[in-house]
VEXDREN-2710 file (C-alpha; in Angstrom, 1 decimal):
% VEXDREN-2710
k/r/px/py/pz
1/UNK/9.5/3.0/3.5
2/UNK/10.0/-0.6/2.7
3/UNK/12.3/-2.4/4.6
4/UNK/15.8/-3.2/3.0
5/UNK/16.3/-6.8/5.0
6/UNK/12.9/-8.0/3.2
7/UNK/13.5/-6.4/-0.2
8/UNK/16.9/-8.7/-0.1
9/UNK/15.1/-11.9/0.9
10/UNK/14.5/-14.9/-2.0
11/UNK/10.7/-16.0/-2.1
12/UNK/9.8/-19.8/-2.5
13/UNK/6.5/-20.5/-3.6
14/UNK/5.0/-23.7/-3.3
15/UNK/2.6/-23.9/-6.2
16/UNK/-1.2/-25.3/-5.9
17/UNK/0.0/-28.4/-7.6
18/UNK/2.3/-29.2/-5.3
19/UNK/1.4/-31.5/-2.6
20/UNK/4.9/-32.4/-0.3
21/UNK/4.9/-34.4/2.8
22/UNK/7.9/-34.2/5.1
23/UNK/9.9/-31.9/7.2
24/UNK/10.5/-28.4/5.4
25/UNK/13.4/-25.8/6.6
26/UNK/14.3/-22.7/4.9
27/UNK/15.2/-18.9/6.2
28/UNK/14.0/-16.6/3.4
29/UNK/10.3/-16.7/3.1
30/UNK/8.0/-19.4/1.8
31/UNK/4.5/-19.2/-0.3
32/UNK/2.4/-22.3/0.4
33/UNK/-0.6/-22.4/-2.1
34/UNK/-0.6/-26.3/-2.6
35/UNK/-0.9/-29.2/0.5
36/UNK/1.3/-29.7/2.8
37/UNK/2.0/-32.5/5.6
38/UNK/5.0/-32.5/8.2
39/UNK/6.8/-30.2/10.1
40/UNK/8.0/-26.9/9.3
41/UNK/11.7/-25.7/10.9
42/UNK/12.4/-22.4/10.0
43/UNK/12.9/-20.1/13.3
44/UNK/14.4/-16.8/11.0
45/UNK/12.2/-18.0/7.8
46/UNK/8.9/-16.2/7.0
47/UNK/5.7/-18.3/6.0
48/UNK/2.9/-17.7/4.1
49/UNK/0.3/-20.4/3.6
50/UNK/-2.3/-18.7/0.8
51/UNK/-6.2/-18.8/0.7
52/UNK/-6.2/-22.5/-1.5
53/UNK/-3.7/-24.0/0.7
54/UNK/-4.4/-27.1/2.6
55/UNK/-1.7/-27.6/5.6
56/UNK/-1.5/-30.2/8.0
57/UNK/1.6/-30.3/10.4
58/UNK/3.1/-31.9/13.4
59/UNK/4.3/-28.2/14.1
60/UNK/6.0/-24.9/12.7
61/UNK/8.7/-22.9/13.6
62/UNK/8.6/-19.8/12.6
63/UNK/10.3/-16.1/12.7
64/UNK/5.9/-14.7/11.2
65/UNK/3.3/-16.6/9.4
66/UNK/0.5/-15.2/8.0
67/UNK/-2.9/-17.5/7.4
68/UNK/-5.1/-17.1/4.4
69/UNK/-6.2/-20.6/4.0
70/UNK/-6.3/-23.7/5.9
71/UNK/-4.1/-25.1/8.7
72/UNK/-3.9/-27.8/11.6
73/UNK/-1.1/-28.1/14.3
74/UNK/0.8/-26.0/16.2
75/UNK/2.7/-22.8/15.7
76/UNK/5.2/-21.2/17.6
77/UNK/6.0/-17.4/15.8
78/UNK/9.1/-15.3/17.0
79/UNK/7.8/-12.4/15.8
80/UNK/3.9/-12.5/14.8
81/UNK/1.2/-14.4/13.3
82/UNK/-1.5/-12.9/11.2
83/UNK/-5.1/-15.1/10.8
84/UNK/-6.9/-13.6/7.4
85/UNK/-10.8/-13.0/7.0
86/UNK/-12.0/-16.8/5.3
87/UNK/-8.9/-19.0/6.8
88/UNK/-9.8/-22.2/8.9
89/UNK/-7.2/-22.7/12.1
90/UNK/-7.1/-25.3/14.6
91/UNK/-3.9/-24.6/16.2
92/UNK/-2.1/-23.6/19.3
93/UNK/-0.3/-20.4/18.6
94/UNK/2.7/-19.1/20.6
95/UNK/4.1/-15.6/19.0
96/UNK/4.9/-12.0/20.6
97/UNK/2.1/-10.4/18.5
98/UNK/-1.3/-11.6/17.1
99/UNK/-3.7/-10.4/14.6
100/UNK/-6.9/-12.3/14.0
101/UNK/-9.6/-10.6/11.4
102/UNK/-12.6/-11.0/11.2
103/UNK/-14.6/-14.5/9.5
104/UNK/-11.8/-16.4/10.8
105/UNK/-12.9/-19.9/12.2
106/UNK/-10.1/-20.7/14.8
107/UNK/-9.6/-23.4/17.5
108/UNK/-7.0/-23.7/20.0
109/UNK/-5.0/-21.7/22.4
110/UNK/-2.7/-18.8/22.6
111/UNK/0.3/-17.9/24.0
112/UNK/2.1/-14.5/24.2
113/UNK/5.5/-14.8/24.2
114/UNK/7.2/-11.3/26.1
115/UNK/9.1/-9.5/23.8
116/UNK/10.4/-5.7/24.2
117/UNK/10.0/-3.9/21.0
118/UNK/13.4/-3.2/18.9
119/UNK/13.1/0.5/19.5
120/UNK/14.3/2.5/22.4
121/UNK/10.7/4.1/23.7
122/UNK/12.7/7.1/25.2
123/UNK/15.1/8.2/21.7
124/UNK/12.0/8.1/19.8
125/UNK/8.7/10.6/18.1
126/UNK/5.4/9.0/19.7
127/UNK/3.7/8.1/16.2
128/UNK/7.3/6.2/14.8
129/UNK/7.0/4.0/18.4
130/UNK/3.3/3.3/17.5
131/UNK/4.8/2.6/14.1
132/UNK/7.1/-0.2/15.4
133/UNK/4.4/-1.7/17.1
134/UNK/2.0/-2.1/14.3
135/UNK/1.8/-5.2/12.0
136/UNK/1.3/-5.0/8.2
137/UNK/0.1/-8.1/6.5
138/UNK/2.2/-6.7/3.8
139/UNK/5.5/-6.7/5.7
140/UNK/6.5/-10.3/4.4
141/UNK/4.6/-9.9/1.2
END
């Protein structure tokens, strides 16, 4: 079942044409496919920076971000960060949850922020807890 807060969310995309340099804040969910420089402020925003992307920041803020292509400088993610098989990364990474395929060249340090999950362990089946701990790339797609 597909979430209703992300079905109502607006989607930006950045085309590969597009090359911006600055500071970039937004709270519904952003495609990078282009180059980017500068700083990213969006702590309830989702990010998405694809397999042609070139991104080079001071830093991103960041409720998830999932990698595809390349990226350099740090990210702090509320919720999660997903690194995809073929992406470059050299980047200190502060999130509650972290998934890193496989083929991923990555430099830099981690940091797991402690966060309870949004369900109650105790009112809940076993297999829909293990659901709410399991990340989808597809949940901001």
């Amino acid at each position: 079942m597909a979430d209703k807060n992300l079905e109502k969310r607006n989607i930006t995309v950045f085309g590969e044409e597009t090359e911006f340099d600055g500071i970039l804040e937004f709270k519904d969910r952003i495609v990078i496919t282009g180059k980017f420089n500068g700083k990213i402020n969006a702590p309830s925003g989702d990010l998405e920076i694809d397999k042609n992307a070139v991104c080079n920041v001071e830093s991103i803020d960041v409720n998830s971000i999932v990698i595809s292509g390349q990226l350099k400088g740090d990210i702090n993610a509320n919720e999660r960060v997903e690194i995809c098989s073929g992406s470059t990364v050299d980047s200190n990474i502060k999130t509650a949850r972290i998934r890193i395929a496989n083929n991923v060249d990555y430099k830099g340090n981690v940091k797991m922020l402690d966060k309870e999950p949004e369900i109650d362990l105790f009112t809940v089946a076993s297999q829909e807890y293990k659901k709410s701990l399991l990340v989808h790339s597809d949940a901001i797609k």
